[in-house]
ZALO-706723 format. One line per field, with one value per residue (C-alpha): x, y, z; residue in one letter. Coordinates in steps of 0.1 Angstrom, whole numbers, plus 5000, padded with zeros to 4 digits. Example, Ala and Ser with C-alpha at 12.3 -4.5 7.8 and 13.67 -1.06 7.14 Angstrom:
<lumzas>
u 5123, 5137
v 4955, 4989
w 5078, 5071
code A, S
</lumzas>
This chain:
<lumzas>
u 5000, 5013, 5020, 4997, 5016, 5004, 4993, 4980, 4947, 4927, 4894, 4878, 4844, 4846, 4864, 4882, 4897, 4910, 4923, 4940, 4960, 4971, 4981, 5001, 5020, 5031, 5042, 5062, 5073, 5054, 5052, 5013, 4987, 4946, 4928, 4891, 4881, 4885, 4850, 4859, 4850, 4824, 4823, 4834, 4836, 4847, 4884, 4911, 4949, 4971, 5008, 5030, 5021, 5057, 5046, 5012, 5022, 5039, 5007, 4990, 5014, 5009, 4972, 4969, 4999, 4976, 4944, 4931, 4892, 4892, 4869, 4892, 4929, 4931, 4958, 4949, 4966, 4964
v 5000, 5032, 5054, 5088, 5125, 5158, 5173, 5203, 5201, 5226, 5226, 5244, 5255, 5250, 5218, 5245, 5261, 5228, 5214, 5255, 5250, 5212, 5228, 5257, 5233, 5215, 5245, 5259, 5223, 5229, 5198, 5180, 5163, 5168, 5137, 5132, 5153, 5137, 5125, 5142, 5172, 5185, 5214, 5221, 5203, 5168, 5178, 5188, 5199, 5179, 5192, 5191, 5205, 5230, 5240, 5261, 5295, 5288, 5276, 5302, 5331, 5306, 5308, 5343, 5352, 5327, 5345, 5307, 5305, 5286, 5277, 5265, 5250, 5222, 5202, 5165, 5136, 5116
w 5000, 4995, 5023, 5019, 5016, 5024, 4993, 4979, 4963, 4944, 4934, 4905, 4898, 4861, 4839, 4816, 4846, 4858, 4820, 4816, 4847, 4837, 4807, 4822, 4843, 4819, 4798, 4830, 4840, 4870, 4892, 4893, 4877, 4878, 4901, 4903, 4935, 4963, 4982, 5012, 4994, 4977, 4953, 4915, 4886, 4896, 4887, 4912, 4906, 4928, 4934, 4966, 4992, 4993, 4959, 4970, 4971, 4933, 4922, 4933, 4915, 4885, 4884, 4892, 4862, 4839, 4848, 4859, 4886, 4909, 4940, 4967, 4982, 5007, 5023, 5023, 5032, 4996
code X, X, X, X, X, X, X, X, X, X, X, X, X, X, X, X, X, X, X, X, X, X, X, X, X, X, X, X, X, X, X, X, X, X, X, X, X, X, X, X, X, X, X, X, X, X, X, X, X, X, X, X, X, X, X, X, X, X, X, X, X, X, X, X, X, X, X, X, X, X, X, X, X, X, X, X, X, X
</lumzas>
């Protein structure tokens, strides 16, 4: 089993919002993936960004520099 990490999870209101900033990342070789949203919470589109947790302030700057919505940021153990 593997052994769950505190993560940085972001939840977005719209699926564009969520697909723009999987693309952004990649374009900035910015570390994280989107994951289904996790059942613990319930908001959005279904979609979450998922990215360590050390990298949350960078993914913030990122999204507000991109212009990118979204609803909320947890920290889950994932």
């Amino acid at each position: 089993m593997r052994k769950e990490t505190l993560k940085c999870v972001i939840t977005f209101d719209s699926t564009s919002q969520a697909m723009k900033m999987e693309k952004i990342s990649k374009e900035n070789s910015f570390e994280g993936r989107l994951i289904p949203l996790p059942t613990i919470i319930s908001a959005g589109c279904g979609l979450s960004f998922c990215t360590p947790i050390e990298n949350t302030e960078k993914a913030e700057e990122l999204m507000s520099s991109n212009h990118i919505e979204y609803n909320k940021i947890y920290q889950l153990l994932i």
